[in-house]
FIFIMI-546517 format. One record per residue (C-alpha): residue number from 1; y, x, z. Coordinates in Angstrom, 3 decimals, always signed. Each point is the difference from the previous one (the first is absolute). Layout:
// FIFIMI-546517
+-----+----------+----------+----------+
| num |       py |       px |       pz |
+-----+----------+----------+----------+
| NUM |        Y |        X |        Z |
...
+-----+----------+----------+----------+
END
This chain:
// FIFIMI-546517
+-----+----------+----------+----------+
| num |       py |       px |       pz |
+-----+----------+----------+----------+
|   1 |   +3.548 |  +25.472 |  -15.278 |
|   2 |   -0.319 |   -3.200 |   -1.715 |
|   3 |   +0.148 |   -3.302 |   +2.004 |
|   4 |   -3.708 |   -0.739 |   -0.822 |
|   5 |   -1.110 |   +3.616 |   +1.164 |
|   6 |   +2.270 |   -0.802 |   +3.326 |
|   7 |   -1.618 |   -3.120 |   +0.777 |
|   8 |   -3.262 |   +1.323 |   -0.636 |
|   9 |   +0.838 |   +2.817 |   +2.577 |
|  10 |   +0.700 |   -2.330 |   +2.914 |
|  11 |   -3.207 |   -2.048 |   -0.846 |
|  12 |   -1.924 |   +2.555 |   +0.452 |
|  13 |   +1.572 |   +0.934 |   +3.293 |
|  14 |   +0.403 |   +3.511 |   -0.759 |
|  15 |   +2.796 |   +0.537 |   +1.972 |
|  16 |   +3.723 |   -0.192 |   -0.169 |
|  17 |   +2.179 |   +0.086 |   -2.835 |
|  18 |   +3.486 |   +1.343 |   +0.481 |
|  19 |   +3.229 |   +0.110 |   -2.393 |
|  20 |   +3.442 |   +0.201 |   -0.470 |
|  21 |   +2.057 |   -2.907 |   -0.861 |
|  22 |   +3.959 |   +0.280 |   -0.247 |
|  23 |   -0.167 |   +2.890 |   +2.483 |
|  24 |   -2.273 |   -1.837 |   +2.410 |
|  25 |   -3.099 |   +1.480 |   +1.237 |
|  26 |   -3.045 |   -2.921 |   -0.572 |
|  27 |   -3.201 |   -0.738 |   +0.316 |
|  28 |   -2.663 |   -2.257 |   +0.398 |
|  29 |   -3.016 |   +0.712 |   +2.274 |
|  30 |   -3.244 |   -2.168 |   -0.771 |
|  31 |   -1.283 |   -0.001 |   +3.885 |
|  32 |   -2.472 |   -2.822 |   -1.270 |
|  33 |   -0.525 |   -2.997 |   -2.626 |
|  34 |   +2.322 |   -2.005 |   +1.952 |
|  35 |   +2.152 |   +2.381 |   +1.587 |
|  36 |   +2.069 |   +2.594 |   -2.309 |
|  37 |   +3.514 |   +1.323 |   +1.931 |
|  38 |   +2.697 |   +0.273 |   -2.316 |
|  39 |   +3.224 |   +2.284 |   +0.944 |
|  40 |   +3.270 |   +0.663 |   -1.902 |
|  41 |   +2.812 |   +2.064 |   +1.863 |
|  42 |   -0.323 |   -1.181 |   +3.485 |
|  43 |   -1.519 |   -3.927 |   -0.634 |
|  44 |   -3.464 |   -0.183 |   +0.324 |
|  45 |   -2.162 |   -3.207 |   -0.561 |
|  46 |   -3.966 |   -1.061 |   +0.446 |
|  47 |   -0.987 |   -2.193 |   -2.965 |
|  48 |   -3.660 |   -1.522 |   -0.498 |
|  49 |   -0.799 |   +1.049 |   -3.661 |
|  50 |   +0.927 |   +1.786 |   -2.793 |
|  51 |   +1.496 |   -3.117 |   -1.868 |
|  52 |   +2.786 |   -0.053 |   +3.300 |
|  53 |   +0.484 |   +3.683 |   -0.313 |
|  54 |   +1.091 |   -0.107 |   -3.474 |
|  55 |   +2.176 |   -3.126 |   +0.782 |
|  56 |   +1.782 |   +0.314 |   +3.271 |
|  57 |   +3.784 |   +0.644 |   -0.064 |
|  58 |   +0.065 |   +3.626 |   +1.615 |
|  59 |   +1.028 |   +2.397 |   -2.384 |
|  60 |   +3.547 |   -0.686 |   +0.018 |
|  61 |   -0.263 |   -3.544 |   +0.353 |
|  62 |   -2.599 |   -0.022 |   -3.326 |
|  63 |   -3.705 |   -0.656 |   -0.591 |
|  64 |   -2.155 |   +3.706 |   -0.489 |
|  65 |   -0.990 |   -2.041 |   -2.981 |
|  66 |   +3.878 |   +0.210 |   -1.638 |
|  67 |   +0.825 |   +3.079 |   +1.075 |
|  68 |   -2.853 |   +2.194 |   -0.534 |
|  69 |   +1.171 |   +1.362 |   -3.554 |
|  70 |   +2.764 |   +1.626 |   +2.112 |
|  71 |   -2.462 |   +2.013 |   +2.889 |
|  72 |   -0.316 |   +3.263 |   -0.402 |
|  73 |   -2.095 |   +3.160 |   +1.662 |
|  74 |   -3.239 |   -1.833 |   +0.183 |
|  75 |   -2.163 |   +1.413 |   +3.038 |
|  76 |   -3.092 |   -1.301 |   +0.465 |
+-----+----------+----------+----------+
END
């Protein structure tokens, strides 16, 4: 899955995306356009767009958008 194609996913509010990161179970759910829940290991967080769920400091204290060359086992 290519960042584009991921993005695109959780605009169209498919449904969740989940993946590995570092031995982490993740995941973002896209509940609406200004609500998508985003989980690694036990922290969870509600952000209000896509833009905040690629740049919030979750995934091992790093931005999705850094990171996501690393995730793995793409679920969605």
């Amino acid at each position: 899955m290519t960042l584009k194609q991921f993005k695109n996913h959780l605009e169209q509010l498919i449904g969740a995306v989940l993946f590995d990161y570092k031995g982490y179970s993740c995941g973002i759910d896209p509940i609406s356009r200004k609500h998508y829940d985003v989980w690694c290991g036990d922290e969870i967080v509600t952000v209000q767009s896509i833009d905040d769920v690629l740049t919030t400091n979750i995934f091992d204290g790093k931005p999705l958008i850094d990171i996501f060359e690393e995730c793995v086992d793409f679920d969605y």
